[in-house]
N, C-alpha and C positions, 0 to 999 in steps of 0.2 A: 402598130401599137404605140400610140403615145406617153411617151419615158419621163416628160414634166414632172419634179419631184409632189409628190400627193402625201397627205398624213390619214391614214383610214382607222377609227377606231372600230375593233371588234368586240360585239358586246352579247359572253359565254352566258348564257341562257341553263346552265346545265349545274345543279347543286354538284357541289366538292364530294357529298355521299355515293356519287354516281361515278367520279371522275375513275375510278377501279376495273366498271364495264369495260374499258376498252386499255388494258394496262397501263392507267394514268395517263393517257395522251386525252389533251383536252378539246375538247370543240374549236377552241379560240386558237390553240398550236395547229389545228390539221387545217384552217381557212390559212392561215399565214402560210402554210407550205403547198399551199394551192393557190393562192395568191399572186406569193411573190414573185416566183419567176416569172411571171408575164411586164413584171415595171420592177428594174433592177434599182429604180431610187423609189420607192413605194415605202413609205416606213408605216407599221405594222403597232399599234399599241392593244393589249388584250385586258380587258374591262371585264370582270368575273361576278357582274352586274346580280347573280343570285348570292353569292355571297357579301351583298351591297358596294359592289364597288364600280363607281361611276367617273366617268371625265368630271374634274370641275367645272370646266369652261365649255361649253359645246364649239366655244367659236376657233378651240385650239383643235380641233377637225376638218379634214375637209370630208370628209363623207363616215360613213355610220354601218355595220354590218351584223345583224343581228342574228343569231343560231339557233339549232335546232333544241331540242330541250325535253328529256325521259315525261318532265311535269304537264299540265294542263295549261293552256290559258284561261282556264274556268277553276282553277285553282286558288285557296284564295290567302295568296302569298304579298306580302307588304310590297317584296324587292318587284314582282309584274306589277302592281299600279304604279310604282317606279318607273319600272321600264315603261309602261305605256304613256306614262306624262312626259317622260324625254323624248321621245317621240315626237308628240304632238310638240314640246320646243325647239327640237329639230327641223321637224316641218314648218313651223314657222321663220326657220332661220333659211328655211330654202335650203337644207343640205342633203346629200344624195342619201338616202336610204336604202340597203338592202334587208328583205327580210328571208328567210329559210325556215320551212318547215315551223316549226311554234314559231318563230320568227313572222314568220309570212301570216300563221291566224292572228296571233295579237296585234300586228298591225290593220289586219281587215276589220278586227273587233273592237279596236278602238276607234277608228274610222266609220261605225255605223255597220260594218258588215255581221256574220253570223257564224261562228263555228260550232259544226255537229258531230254525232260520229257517221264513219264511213258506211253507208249502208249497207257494205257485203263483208261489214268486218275490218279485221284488219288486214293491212299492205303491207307489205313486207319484201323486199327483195329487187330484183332490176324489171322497171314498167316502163316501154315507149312511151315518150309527150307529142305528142300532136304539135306542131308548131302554127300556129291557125293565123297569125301574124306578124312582122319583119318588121323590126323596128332600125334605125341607123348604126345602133351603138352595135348591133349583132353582123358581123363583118361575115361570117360562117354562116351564110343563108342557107341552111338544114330546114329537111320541113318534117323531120324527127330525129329525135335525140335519147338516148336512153338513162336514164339515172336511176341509182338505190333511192328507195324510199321505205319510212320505216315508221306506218302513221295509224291510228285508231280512229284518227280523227282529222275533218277537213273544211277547208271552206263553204260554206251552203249558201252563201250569201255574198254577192261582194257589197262593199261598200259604194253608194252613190257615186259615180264618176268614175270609178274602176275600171280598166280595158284589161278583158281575160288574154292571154297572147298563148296557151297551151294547155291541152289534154290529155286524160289518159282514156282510154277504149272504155271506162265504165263512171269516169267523172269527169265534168267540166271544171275550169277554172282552177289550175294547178299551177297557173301564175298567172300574173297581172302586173299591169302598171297603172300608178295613181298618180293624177297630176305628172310635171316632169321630172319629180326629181324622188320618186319612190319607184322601186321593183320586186318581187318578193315572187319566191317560186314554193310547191311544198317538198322537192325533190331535196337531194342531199349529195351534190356532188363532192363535197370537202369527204366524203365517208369512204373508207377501203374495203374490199370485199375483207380482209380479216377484221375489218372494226362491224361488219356485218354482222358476222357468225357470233360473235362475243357479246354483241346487244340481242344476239337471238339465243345465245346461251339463258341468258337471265331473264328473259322473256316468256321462253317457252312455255312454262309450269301456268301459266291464264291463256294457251290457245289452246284450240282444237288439235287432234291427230291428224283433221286434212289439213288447218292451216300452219302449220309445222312442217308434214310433207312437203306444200306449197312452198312457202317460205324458204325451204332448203335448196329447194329446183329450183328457184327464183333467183337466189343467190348465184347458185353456184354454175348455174349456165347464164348469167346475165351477164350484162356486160353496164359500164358507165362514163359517156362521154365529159368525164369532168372537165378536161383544157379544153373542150368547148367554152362550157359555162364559165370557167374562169374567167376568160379572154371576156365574155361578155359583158359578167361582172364588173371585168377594171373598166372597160368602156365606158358602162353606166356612170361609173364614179368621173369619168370625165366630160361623159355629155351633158 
């Protein structure tokens, strides 16, 4: 793992209304504690980008990490056409992008790509990924990985030039890489199985009785390789 001191801004996707689901632990706190330990000089600043708050500078960054997020990216919120124009001046600044789950669509959808909903419903709980290609930064050549995911909705579309690199058994393109300095997955490794249960608490009352059932076996016998993804993460941020 390369220990070179790096500045990563994380940018919390997830309205302050929400931040309760999971007893005030915020999206942007559980990336830094998944993060960090893999680059002990990594410093960590967290950008609460729904509640409007953004880097001044993009150039006081060296890479960009964007989260998962309860809302829509078809939603039609001032602070996401926000988020999606820093983006697009991030990638033009050439800096590393990651995106996660709403992360991962508002960047395919800003990019030309297409988010729909999941055609068999919703996902919820631990899904093997297909690992369908090996890129350098991924040092853990796994050719499956398991992660929580926690989604109604998904990419349908990539955007032109997009390389899909993993699947699940009933969808394609559950990450990808754009150009070389973007990655974006829809899984959610920063999530704990108790941050599971507590977004499937307030959930529940809009599924079905089987995807409830589901969703609980899923959980609770699933498992999540998150210090894989981590590891792969920081890589990204330095390849």
């Amino acid at each position: 793992m390369n220990e070179q001191p790096i500045k990563i801004a994380i940018l919390d996707s997830v309205p302050k209304f929400h931040w309760r689901d999971d007893n005030g632990v915020t999206d942007g706190q559980k990336f830094v504690d998944l993060l960090a330990p893999e680059n002990v000089n990594a410093k960590f600043d967290i950008f609460y980008v729904s509640e409007y708050e953004f880097p001044d500078n993009i150039e006081s960054y060296d890479g960009y990490l964007l989260t998962g997020s309860p809302v829509s990216v078809h939603d039609n919120h001032d602070w996401i056409k926000m988020l999606s124009e820093f983006v697009g001046q991030a990638d033009n600044k050439n800096k590393p992008i990651v995106g996660v789950c709403f992360g991962h669509q508002l960047i395919a959808k800003y990019f030309g790509g297409v988010v729909g909903n999941n055609e068999k419903g919703w996902m919820i709980g631990s899904f093997p990924l297909e690992i369908k290609k090996k890129f350098p930064w991924m040092k853990n050549t796994l050719d499956t990985t398991d992660l929580y995911h926690f989604n109604k909705e998904r990419v349908t579309k990539l955007p032109e030039g997009a390389i899909s690199f993993a699947s699940t058994k009933d969808y394609p393109d559950f990450a990808y890489t754009l150009g070389n300095n973007i990655a974006c997955l829809q899984g959610h490794p920063e999530q704990p199985k108790r941050a599971m249960y507590n977004f499937l608490e307030v959930t529940k009352n809009v599924l079905t009785e089987k995807e409830l059932e589901n969703a609980k076996l899923r959980i609770e016998n699933g498992k999540s390789d998150s210090s894989i993804w981590a590891q792969w993460i920081m890589e990204f941020f330095y390849s």
